[in-house]
C-alpha positions in Angstrom: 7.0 39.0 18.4 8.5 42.2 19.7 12.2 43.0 19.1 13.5 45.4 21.3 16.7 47.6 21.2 19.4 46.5 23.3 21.1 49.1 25.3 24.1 47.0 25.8 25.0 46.6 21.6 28.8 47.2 20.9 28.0 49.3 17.6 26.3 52.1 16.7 22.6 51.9 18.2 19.4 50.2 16.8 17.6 53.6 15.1 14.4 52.1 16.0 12.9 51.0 19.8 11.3 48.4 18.9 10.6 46.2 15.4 7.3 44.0 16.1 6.8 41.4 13.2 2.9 39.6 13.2 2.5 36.5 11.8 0.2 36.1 9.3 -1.3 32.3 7.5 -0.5 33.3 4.2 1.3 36.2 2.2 -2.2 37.1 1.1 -3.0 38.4 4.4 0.4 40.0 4.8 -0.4 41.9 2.0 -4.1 43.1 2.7 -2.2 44.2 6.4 0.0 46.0 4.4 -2.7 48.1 2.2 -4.6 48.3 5.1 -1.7 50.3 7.3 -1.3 47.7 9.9 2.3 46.8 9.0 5.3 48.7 7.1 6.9 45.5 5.3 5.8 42.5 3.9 8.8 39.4 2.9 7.9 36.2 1.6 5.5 37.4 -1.5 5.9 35.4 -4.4 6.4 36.7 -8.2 3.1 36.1 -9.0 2.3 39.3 -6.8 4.6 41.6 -8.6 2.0 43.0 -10.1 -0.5 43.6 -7.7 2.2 45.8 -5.3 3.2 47.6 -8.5 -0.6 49.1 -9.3 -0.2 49.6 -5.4 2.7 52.4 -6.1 0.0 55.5 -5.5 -0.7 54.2 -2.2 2.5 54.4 -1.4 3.5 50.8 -1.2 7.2 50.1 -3.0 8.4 46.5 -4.5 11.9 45.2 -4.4 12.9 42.1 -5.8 16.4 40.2 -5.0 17.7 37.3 -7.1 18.2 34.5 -4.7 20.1 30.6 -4.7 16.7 29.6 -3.2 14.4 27.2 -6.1 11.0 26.3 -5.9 11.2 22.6 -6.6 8.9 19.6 -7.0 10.3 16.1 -5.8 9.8 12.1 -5.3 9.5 10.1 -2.5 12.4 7.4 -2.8 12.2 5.8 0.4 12.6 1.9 0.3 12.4 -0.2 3.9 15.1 -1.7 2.8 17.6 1.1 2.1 20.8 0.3 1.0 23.5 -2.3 2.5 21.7 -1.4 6.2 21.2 2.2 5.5 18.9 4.6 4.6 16.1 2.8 6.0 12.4 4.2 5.6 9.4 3.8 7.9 7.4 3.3 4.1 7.9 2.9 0.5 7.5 5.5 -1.7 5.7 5.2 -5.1 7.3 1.8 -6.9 7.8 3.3 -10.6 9.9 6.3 -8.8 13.0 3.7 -8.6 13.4 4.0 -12.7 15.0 7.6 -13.6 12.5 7.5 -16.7 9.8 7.4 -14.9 11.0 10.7 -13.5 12.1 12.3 -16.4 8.7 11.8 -17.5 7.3 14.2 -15.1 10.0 16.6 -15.6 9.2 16.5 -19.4 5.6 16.6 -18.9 5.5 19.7 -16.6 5.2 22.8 -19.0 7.6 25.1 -16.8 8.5 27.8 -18.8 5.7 28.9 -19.9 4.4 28.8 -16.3 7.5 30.8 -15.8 6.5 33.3 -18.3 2.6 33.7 -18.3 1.7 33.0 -14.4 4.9 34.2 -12.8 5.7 37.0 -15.5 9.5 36.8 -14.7 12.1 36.4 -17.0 13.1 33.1 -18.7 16.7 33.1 -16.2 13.9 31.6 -13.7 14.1 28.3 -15.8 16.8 26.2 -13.9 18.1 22.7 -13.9 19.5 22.0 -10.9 20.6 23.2 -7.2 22.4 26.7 -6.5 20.5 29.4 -8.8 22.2 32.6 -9.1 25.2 31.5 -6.9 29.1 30.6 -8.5 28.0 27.2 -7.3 25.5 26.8 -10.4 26.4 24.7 -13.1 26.3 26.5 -16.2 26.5 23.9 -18.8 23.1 22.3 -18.0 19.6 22.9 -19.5 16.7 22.1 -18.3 14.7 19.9 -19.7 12.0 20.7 -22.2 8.4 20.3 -22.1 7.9 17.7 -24.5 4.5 15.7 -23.6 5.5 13.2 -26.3 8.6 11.8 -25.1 7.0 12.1 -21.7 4.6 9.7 -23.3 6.9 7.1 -25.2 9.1 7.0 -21.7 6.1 5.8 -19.7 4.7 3.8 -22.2 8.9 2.0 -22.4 8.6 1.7 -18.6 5.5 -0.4 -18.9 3.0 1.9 -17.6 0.5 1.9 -20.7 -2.7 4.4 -20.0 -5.7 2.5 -19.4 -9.6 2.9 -20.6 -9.8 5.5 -17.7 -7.3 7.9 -18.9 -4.7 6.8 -16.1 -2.0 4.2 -16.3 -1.1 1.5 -14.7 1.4 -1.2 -14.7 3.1 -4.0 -12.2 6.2 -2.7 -10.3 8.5 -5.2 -8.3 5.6 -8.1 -8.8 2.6 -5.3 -7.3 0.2 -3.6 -9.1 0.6 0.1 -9.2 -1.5 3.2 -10.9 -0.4 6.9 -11.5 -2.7 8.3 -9.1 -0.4 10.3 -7.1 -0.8 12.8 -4.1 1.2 16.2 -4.6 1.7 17.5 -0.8 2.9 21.4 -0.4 1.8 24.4 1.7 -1.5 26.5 1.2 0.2 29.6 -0.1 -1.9 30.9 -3.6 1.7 30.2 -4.9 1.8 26.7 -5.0 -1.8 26.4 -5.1 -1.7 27.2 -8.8 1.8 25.5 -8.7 -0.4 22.2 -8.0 -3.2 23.4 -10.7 -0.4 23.7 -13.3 1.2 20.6 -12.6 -2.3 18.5 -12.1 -3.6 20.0 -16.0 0.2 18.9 -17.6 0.2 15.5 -16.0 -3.0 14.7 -16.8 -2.2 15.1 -20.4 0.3 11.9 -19.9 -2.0 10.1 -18.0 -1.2 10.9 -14.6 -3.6 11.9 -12.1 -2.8 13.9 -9.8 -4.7 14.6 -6.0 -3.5 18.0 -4.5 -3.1 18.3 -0.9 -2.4 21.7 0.6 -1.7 21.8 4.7 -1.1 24.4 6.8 3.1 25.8 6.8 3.0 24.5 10.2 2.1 21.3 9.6 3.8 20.8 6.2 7.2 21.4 7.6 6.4 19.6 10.9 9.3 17.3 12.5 9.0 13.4 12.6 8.2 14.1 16.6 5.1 16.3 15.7 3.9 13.3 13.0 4.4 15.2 9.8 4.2 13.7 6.6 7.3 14.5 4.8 9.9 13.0 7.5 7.6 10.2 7.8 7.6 9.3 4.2 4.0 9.5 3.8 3.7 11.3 0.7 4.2 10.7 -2.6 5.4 14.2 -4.1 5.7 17.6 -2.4 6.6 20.8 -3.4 8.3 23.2 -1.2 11.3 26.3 -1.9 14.6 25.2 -0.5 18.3 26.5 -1.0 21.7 26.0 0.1 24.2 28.8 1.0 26.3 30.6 1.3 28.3 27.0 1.9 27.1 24.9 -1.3 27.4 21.4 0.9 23.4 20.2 1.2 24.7 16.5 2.1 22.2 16.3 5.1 19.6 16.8 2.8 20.4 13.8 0.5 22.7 11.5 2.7 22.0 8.0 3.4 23.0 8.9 7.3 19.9 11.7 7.1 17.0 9.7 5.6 14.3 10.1 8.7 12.6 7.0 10.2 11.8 6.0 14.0 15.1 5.1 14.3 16.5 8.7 13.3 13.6 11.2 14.0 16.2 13.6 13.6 16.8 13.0 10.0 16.3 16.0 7.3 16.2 14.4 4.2 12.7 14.4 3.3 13.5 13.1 -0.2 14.5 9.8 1.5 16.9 9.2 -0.8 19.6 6.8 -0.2 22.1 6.8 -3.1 26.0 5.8 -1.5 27.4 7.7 -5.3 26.1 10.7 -4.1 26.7 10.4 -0.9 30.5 9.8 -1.9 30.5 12.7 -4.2 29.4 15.0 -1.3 31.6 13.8 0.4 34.6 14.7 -1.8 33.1 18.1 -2.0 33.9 18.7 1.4 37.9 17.6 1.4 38.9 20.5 -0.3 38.9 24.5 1.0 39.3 25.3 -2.5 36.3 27.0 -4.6 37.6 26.0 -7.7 38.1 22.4 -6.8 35.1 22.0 -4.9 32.9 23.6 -7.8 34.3 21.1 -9.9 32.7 18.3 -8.3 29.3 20.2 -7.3 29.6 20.2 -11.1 29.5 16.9 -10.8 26.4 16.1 -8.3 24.4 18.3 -10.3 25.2 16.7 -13.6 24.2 13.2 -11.3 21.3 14.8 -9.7 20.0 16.1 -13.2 20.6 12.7 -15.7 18.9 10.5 -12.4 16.1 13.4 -12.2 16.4 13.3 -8.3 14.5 16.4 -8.4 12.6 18.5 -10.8 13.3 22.5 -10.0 10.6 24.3 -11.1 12.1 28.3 -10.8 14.2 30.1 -8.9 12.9 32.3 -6.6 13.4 35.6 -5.5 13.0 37.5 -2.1 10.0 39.8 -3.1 9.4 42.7 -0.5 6.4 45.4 -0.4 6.8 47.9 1.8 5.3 51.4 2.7 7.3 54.8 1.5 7.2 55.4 5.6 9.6 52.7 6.2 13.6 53.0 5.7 14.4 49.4 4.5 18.1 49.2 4.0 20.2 47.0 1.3 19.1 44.0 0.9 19.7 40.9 -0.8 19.4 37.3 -2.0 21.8 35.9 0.6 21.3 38.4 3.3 17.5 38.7 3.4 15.8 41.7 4.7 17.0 41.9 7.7 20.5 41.0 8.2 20.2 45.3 8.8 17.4 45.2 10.8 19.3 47.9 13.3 19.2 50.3 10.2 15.3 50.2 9.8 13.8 53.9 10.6 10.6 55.4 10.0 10.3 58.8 7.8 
């Protein structure tokens, strides 16, 4: 894609003729373009690669890291057919024991986070969130996430009435059907999550849940309803994926009743296929007021729901990691702002 100056701008001219951006599959090949000379700027590295553009300084490759809102997070699929009182209504089902919050606190407490934060990741232990809005006034302060404790992942299971069985994986009845913790985790083929998955497979399996990795193309993972991908049609039974919402905190499309997608709304953006009318209600209230200090109050609120009912289980908070060459004039940046809300500043030394 070629972006060309336009001669009719208002302001002060574009520096630059032309920007062209390639697309690569994967930020591994954005990077070995980058070494290689082929493009000035990489975006969308993750913190894992830190390293590798810092011991690329004599080549004259520079990092920059920006604190973002944006989380990488894993998450349930609680679709019903039924939905609630009409609405809401899946194509499918998700996984049965996902209707009992314990069953999701499990996996949250089972999940060894931090220390993926801190060995793989090598960022600092502000990475470890709870809940929706990282780094933003939004954030609710007064939450901690929960611990990695393999035990009381353990005893929860086990008090749901999903005992391990002879082959290391449990298994139980939910709503009168059999059901057994052999679950797919669905998320992009980025190295990133790729050892997300690895991590997460080697905790759960200490619990006695197995876990079967599937990594599709970007394209295909965050395909619409229209193009048959699995998200919006439900068929999944955990994905991992980064999300955020700002500058406005309101994310009620994402979790509202109204949103969940089906072939009656292929439209719908609410891939966790959550119906819950609560939450719906308390979004809603969110959005009566102008006020920052009355609205944070009751975004306080949702994520105090969203954490105690384990609606999802953030895993970090990500940051916008650039590499780019010394030849490249890469303005401010930032979290909210990205890399090129400037792009008319870019120039080459």
């Amino acid at each position: 894609m070629t972006l060309v100056r336009n001669p009719n701008y208002f302001g002060t001219p574009a520096k630059l003729d032309y920007i062209n951006i390639k697309f690569v599959p994967d930020p591994e090949a954005g990077l070995a373009a980058l070494q290689a000379g082929d493009v000035q700027l990489m975006v969308n590295l993750a913190e894992s690669d830190i390293p590798t553009v810092q011991g690329l300084e004599s080549q004259g490759i520079q990092l920059r890291v920006d604190a973002t809102p944006d989380f990488e997070h894993l998450f349930f699929n609680l679709g019903t057919v039924a939905g609630v009182d009409g609405a809401g209504i899946s194509d499918v089902d998700g996984f049965c024991p996902f209707k009992d919050p314990n069953v999701r606190k499990a996996i949250a407490m089972g999940i060894d986070r931090l220390s993926f934060i801190k060995n793989y990741l090598q960022v600092e232990d502000a990475a470890f969130i709870a809940s929706l809005w990282p780094n933003s006034y939004w954030y609710n302060t007064a939450l901690e996430p929960y611990p990695y404790d393999p035990e009381q992942a353990n005893a929860l299971l086990d008090e749901a009435g999903y005992p391990v069985g002879s082959d290391g994986i449990r298994a139980g009845t939910c709503d009168g059907q059999e059901v057994r913790f052999s679950l797919g985790i669905e998320t992009t083929t980025a190295q990133r999550r790729v050892d997300n998955v690895l991590t997460i497979q080697s905790d759960l399996k200490q619990i006695g849940i197995d876990i079967i990795p599937n990594h599709l193309p970007a394209g295909t993972f965050f395909g619409s309803y229209t193009d048959g991908a699995d998200m919006p049609r439900g068929n999944f039974d955990m994905a991992v994926y980064t999300t955020g919402f700002y500058p406005d905190p309101d994310s009620s499309d994402s979790f509202g009743c109204d949103d969940v997608p089906s072939a009656a709304n292929t439209a719908g953006s609410n891939n966790y296929h959550i119906c819950d009318p609560e939450l719906d209600a308390m979004f809603l209230e969110a959005l009566k007021s102008a006020d920052p200090a009355t609205r944070k109050a009751v975004y306080d609120e949702i994520q105090q729901y969203m954490f105690d009912n384990v609606i999802i289980i953030p895993l970090y908070a990500r940051a916008n990691i650039f590499a780019y060459s010394d030849t490249l004039v890469f303005p401010p940046s930032s979290g909210y702002a990205n890399a090129f809300w400037s792009a008319e500043d870019f120039d080459i030394k």
